[in-house]
N, CA, C and O atoms as CSV, one atom per row, in Angstrom:
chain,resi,resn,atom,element,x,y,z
A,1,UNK,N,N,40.119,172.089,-80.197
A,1,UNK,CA,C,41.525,172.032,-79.874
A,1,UNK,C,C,41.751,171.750,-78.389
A,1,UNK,O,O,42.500,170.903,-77.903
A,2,UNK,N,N,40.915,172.672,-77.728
A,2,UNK,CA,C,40.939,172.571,-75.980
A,2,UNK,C,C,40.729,170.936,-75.763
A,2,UNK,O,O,41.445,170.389,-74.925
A,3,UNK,N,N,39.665,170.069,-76.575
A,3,UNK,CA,C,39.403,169.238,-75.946
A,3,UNK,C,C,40.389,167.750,-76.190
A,3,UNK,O,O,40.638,166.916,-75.319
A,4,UNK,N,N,40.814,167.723,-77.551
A,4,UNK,CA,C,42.154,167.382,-77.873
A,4,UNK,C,C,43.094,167.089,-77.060
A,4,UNK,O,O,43.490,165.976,-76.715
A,5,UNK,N,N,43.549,168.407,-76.671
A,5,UNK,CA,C,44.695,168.620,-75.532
A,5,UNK,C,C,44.415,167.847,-74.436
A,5,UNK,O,O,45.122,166.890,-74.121
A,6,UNK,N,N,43.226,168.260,-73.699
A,6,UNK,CA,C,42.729,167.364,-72.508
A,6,UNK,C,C,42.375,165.665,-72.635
A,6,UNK,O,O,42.614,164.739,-71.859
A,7,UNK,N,N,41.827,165.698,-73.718
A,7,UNK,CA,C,42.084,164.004,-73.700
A,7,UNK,C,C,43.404,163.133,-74.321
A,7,UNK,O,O,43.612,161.923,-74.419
A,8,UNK,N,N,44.109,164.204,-74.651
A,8,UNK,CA,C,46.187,163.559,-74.748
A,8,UNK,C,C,46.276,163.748,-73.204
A,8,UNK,O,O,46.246,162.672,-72.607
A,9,UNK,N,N,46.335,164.391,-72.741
A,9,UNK,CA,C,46.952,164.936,-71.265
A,9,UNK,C,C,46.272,163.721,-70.178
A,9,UNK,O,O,46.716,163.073,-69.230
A,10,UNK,N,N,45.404,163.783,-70.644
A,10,UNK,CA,C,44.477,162.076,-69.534
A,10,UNK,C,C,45.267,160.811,-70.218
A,10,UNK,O,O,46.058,160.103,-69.595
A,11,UNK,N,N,44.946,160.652,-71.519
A,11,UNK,CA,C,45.461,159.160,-71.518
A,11,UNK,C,C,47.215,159.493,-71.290
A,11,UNK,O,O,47.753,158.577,-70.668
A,12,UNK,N,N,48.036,160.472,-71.628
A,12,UNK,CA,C,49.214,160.595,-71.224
A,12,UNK,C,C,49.196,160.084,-69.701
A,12,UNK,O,O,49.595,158.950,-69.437
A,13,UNK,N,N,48.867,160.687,-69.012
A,13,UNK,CA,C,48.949,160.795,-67.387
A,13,UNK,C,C,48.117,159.170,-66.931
A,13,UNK,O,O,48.514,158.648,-65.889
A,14,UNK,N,N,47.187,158.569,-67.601
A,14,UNK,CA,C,46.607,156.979,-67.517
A,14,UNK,C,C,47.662,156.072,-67.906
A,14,UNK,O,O,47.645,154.996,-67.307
A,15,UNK,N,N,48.466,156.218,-68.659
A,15,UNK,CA,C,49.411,155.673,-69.244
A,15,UNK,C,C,51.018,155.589,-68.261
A,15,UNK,O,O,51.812,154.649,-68.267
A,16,UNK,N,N,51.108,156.658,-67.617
A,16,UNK,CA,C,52.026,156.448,-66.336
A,16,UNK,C,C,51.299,156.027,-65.242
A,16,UNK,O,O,51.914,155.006,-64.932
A,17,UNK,N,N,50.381,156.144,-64.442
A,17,UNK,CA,C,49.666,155.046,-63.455
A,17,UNK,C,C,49.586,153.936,-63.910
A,17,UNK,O,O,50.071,153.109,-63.138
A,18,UNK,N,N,49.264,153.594,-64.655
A,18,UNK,CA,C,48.985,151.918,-65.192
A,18,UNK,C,C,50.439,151.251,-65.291
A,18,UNK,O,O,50.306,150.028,-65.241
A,19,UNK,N,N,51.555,151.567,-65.393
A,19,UNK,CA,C,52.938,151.513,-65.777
A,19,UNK,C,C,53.576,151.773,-64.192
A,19,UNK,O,O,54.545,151.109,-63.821
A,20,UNK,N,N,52.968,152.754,-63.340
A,20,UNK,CA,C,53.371,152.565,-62.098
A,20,UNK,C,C,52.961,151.278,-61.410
A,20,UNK,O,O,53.616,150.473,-60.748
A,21,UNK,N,N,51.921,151.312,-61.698
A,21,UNK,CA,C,50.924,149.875,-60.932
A,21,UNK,C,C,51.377,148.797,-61.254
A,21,UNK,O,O,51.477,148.026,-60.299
A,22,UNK,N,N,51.794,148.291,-62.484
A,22,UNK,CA,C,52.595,147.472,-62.669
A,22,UNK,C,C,54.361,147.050,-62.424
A,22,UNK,O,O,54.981,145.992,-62.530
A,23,UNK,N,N,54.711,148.299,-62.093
A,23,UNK,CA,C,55.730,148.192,-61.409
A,23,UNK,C,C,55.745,147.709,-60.193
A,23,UNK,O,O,56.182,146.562,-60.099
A,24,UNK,N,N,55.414,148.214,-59.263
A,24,UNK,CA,C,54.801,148.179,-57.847
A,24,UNK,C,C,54.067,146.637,-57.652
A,24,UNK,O,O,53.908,146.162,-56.527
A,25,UNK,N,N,53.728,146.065,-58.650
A,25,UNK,CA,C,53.014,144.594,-58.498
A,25,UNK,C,C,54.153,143.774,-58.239
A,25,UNK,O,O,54.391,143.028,-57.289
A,26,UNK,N,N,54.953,144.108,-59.475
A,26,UNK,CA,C,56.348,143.553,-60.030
A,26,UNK,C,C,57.011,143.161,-58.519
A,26,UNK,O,O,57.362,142.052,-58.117
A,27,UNK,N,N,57.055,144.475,-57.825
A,27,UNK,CA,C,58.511,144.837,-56.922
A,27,UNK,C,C,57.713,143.948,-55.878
A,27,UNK,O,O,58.582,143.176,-55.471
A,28,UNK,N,N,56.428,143.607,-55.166
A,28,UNK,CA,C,56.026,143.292,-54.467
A,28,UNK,C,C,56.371,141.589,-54.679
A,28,UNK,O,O,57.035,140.992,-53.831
A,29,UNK,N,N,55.933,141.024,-55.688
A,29,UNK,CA,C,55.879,139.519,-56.187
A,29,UNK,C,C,57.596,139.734,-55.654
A,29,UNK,O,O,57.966,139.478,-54.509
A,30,UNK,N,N,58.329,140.155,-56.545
A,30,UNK,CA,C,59.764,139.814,-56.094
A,30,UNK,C,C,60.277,139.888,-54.655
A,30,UNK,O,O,61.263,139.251,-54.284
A,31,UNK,N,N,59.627,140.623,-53.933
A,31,UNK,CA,C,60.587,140.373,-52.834
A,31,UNK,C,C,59.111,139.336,-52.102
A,31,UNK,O,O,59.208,139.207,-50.882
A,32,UNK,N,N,58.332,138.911,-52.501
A,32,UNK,CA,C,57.743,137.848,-51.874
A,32,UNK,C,C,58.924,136.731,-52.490
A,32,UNK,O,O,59.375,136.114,-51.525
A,33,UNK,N,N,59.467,136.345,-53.580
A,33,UNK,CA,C,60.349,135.564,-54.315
A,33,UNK,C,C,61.110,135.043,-52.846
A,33,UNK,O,O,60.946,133.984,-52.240
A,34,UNK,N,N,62.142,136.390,-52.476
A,34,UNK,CA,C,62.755,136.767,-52.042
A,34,UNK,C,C,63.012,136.217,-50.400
A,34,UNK,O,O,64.039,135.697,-49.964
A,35,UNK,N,N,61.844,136.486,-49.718
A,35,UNK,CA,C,60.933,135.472,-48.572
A,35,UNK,C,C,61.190,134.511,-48.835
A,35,UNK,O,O,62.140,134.073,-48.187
A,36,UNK,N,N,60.585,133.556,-49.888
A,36,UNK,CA,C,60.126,131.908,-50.013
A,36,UNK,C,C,61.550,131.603,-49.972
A,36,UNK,O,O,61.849,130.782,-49.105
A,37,UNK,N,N,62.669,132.128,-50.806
A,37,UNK,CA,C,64.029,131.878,-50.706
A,37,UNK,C,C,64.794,131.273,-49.893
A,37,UNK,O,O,65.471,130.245,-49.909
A,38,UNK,N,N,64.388,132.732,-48.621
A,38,UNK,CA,C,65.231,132.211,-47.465
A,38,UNK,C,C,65.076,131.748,-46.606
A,38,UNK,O,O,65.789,131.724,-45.603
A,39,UNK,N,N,63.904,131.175,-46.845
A,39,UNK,CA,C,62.747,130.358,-46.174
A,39,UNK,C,C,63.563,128.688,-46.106
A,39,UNK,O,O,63.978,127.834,-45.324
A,40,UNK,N,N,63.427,128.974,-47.353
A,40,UNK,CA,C,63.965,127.828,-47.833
A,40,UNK,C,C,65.073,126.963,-47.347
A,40,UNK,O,O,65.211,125.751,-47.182
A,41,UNK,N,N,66.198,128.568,-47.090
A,41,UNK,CA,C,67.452,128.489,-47.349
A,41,UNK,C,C,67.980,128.132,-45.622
A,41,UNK,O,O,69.058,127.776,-45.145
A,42,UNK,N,N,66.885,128.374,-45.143
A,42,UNK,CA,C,67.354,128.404,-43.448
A,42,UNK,C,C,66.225,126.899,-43.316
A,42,UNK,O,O,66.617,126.294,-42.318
A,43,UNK,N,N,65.799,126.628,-43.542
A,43,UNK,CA,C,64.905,124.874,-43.305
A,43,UNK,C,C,65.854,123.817,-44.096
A,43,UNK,O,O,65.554,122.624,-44.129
């Protein structure tokens, strides 16, 4: 039962890092977007 619990509780808790990390990729690419934009927008 103990060990059950502990391997829900890991992939639970693997399952929000991996979902953070991909957020955080997300937010980074976009405001690179964001850059090239006004890059753009001022040349």
């Amino acid at each position: 039962m103990t060990r059950k619990l502990t391997l829900l509780i890991s992939a639970l808790t693997m399952s929000v890092v991996v979902a953070g990390c991909n957020t955080v990729k997300g937010l980074g690419e976009d405001i690179q977007s964001v850059g090239r934009a006004g890059e753009e927008a001022i040349n």
